[in-house]
C-alpha positions in Angstrom: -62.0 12.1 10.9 -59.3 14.2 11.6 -60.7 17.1 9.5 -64.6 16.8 11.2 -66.5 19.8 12.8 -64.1 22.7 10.9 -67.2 23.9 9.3 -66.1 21.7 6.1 -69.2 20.4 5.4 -71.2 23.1 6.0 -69.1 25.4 3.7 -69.5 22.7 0.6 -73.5 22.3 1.6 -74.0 26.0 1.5 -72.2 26.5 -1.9 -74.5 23.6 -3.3 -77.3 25.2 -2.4 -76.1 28.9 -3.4 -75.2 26.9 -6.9 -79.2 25.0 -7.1 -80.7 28.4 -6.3 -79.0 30.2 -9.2 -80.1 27.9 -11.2 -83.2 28.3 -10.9 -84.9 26.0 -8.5 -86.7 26.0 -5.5 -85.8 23.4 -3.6 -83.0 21.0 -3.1 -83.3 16.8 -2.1 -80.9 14.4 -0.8 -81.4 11.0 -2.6 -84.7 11.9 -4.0 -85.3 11.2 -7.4 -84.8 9.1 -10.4 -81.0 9.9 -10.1 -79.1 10.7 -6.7 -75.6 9.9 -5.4 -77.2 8.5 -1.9 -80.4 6.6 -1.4 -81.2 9.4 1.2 -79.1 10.3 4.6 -77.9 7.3 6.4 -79.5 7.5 10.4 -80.7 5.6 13.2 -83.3 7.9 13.9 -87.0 6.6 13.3 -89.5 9.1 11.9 -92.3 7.2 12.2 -93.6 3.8 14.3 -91.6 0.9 13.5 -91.1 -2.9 14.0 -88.7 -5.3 13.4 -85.6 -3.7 14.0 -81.7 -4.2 14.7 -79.9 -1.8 13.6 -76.2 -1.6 12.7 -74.0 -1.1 15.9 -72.6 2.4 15.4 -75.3 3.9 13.3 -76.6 7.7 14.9 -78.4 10.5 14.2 -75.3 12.5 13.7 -76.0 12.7 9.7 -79.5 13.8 9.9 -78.9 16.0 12.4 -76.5 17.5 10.7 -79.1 18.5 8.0 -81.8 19.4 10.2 -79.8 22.1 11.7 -79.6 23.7 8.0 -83.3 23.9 7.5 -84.1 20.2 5.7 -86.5 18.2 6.9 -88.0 14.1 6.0 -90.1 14.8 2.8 -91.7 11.5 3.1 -94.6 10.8 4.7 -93.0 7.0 6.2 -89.7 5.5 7.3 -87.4 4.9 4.5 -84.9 1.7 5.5 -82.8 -1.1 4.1 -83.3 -4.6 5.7 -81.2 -7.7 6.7 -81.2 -10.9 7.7 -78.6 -13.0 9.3 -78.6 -16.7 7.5 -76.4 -18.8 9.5 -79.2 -19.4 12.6 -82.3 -18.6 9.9 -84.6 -22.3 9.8 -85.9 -21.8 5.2 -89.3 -23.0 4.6 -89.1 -26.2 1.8 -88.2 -25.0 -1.9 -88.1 -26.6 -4.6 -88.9 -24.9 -8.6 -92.8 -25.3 -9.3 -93.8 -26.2 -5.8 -97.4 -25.3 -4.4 -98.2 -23.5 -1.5 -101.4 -22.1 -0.3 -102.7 -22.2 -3.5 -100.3 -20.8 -5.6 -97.5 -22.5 -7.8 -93.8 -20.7 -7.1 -91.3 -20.7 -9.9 -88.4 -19.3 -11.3 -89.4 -17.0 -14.6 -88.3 -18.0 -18.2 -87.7 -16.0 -20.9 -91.4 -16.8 -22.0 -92.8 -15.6 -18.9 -91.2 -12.3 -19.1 -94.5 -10.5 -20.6 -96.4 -12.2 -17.9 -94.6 -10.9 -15.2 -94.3 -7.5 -16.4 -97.9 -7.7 -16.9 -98.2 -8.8 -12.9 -96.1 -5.6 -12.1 -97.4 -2.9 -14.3 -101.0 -4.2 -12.3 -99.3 -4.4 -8.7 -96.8 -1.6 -9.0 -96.3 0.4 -12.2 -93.1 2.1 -10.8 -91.3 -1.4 -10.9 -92.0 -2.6 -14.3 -89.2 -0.5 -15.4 -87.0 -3.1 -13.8 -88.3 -6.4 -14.5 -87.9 -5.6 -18.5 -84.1 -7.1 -18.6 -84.0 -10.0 -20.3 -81.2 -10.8 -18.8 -83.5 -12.1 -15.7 -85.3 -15.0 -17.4 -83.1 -17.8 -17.5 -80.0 -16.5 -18.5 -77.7 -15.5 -15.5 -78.4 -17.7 -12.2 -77.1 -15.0 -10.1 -80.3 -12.5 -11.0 -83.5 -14.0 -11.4 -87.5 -13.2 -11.1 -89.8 -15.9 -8.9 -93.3 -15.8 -10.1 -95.9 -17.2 -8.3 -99.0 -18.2 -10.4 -102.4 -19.0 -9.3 -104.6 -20.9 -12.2 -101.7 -20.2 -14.7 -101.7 -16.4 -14.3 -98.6 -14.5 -12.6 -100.2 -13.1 -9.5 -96.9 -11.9 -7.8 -93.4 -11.5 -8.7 -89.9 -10.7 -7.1 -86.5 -10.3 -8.2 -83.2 -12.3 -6.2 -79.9 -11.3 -6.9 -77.0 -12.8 -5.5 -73.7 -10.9 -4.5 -74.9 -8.0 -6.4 -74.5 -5.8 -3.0 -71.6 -7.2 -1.6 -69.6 -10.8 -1.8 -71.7 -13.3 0.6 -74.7 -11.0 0.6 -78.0 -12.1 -1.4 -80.8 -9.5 -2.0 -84.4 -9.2 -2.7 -86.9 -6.7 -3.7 -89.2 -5.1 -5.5 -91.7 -7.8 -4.8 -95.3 -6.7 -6.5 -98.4 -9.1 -6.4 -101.6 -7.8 -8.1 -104.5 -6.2 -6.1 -106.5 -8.4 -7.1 -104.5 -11.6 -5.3 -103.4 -9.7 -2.1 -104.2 -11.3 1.3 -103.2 -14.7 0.2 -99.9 -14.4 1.7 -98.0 -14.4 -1.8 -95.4 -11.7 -0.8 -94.4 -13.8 2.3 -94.3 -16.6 0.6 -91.9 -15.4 -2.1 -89.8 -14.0 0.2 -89.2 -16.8 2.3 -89.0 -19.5 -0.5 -86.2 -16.6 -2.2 -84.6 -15.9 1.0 -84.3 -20.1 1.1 -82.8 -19.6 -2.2 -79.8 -17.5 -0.7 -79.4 -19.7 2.1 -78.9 -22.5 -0.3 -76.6 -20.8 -2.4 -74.2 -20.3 0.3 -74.7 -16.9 1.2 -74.5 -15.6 4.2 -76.9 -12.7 4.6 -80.2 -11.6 3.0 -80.2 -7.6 1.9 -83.3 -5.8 1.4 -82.7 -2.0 0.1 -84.6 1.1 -0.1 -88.3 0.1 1.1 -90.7 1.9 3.4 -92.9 1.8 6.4 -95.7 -1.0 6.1 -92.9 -3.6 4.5 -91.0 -3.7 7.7 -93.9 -6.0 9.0 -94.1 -8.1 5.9 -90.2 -8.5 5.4 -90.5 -9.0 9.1 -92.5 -12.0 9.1 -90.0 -13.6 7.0 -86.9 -12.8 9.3 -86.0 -9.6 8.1 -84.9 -6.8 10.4 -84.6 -2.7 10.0 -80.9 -2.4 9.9 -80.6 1.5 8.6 -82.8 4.1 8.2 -82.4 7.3 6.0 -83.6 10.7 5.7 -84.8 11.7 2.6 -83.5 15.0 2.9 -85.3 18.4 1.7 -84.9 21.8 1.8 -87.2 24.4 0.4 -85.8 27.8 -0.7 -87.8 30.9 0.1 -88.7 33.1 -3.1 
């Protein structure tokens, strides 16, 4: 704190980008990317229409601003956000392993099913199949797991639960895909509720949602989940 607003960060900013542009490249990203060292820049502003939001006390616009002033703007064309939701005063749906539910039978994945759900992914979201390959998810380590919910013995949607892998007392879930084919059945509320009842179960004390975008905040929404950060997702285009 003590060493803010000396013209610190700027200095280190502008040598980055006087290091990118001799290189080469025409443009520079924050958290961007198949690799980054931030998921974007941390902000309560709101680029575009929201809902369901609570955002952390204390979070500003004093981040983005900061790179807005030095020529970047928010590449994507939605909000970018993380999402939470307090357990303690949260009332979870019924769940149980291989219950039914408007239709559809929800389940945790074994290692047999791991083709399957793939299969569900690569049809609902080919960007997440990347991440459902572990093995490691079918069966073998309670504390990361894959819910399937199948509809006349074929996977029609999937998600992955994870618990403390963010924090200790903090449960996540994500990358929740359900094939096009199976959408409007309220399969992606449903397996995040009966999930989110997983975590509640297992003693945890919030629910985590990282890294999703505008459209999902309604979804997660329905389930209990609230906007808690925004980010920026930072670029700046050099001129030729």
């Amino acid at each position: 704190m003590a060493h803010r607003r000396q013209g610190l960060g700027a200095a280190l900013l502008a040598e980055t980008e006087g290091l990118i542009r001799a290189a080469g490249y025409r443009r520079v990203v924050v958290g961007a990317g198949e690799d980054y060292l931030t998921p974007g820049v941390p902000t309560s502003k709101r680029y575009y229409p929201a809902e369901n939001e609570a955002l952390y006390p204390g979070l500003t616009e004093e981040a983005s601003r900061f790179f807005e002033k030095r020529g970047y703007t928010h590449s994507w064309d939605c909000n970018c956000f993380d999402m939470r939701l307090t357990l303690a005063d949260w009332n979870p749906p019924a769940w149980r392993n291989g219950m039914a539910l408007d239709g559809a039978v929800y389940r945790w994945a074994e290692p047999e099913d791991r083709a399957a759900a793939c299969a569900c992914v690569e049809d609902a979201w080919p960007e997440f199949t990347r991440y459902y390959k572990s093995e490691s998810l079918y069966g073998g380590d309670p504390a990361r797991r894959v819910m399937i919910a199948e509809v006349g013995g074929l996977v029609a949607g999937a998600l992955m639960v994870s618990l403390e892998a963010e924090g200790p007392g903090l449960g996540s879930v994500g990358c929740t895909a359900v094939r096009p084919a199976f959408r409007g059945r309220h399969i992606a509320v449903n397996l995040v509720r009966l999930s989110t009842a997983h975590l509640k179960a297992s003693s945890m004390r919030d629910a985590f949602l990282g890294y999703t975008y505008s459209g999902l905040d309604h979804m997660y929404g329905y389930a209990g989940y609230k906007i808690c950060a925004y980010y920026m997702m930072a670029e700046k285009r050099f001129e030729a």
